[in-house]
N, C-alpha and C positions, 0 to 999 in steps of 0.2 A: 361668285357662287357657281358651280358648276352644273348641270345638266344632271347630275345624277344628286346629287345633294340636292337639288331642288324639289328633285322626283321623289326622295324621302323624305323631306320636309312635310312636302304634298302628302303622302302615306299617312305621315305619322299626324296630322290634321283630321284626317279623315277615320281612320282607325277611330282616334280617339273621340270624334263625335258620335260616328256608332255605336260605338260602346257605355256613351251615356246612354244615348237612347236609349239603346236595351235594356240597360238598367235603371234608366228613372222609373218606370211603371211599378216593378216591383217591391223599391227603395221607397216610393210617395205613399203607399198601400201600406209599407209596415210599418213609417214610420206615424201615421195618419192614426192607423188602428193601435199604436200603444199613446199616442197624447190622447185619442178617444176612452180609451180604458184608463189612463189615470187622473182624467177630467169626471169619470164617473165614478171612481175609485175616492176622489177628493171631494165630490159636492154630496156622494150616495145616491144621487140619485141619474134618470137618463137624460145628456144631455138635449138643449134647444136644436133646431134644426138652424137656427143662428151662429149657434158657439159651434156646429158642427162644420158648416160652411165657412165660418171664421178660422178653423182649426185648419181646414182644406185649404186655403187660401196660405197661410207660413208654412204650410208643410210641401206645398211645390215650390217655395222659393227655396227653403232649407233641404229639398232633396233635388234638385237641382244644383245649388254648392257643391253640395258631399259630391253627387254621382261624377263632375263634370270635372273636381279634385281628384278623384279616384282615377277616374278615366284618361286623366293628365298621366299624374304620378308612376301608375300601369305603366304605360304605353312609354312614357320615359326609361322604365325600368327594363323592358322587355323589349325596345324595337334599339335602345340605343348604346 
């Protein structure tokens, strides 16, 4: 491996952790706030602060997947 392929390698690692970061916050919030709306949509009424914490709790694992997939896939598509 060469000196400069590594130095991209290096790049294309980094890029793409940034760019989940920047996008988990905004991806965890929207996906957060539509299982919170169709959790109240399906019971009628508002939920627990349990079910809401609960809801908080798979929705940073599952926007964590999406962002860190995207941020992959990106960054494959555009640096290489």
């Amino acid at each position: 491996m060469s000196a400069s392929s590594s130095a991209s390698l290096v790049w294309f690692w980094i890029t793409t952790w940034l760019l989940a970061i920047l996008l988990y916050f905004p991806v965890h919030r929207l996906i957060w706030v539509m299982r919170v709306r169709r959790l109240e949509a399906r019971t009628g009424d508002k939920p627990t602060d349990e079910e809401i914490e609960a809801l908080r709790v798979k929705t940073r694992i599952v926007a964590g997947l999406i962002v860190l997939t995207f941020a992959y896939l990106f960054n494959h598509v555009v640096l290489r």
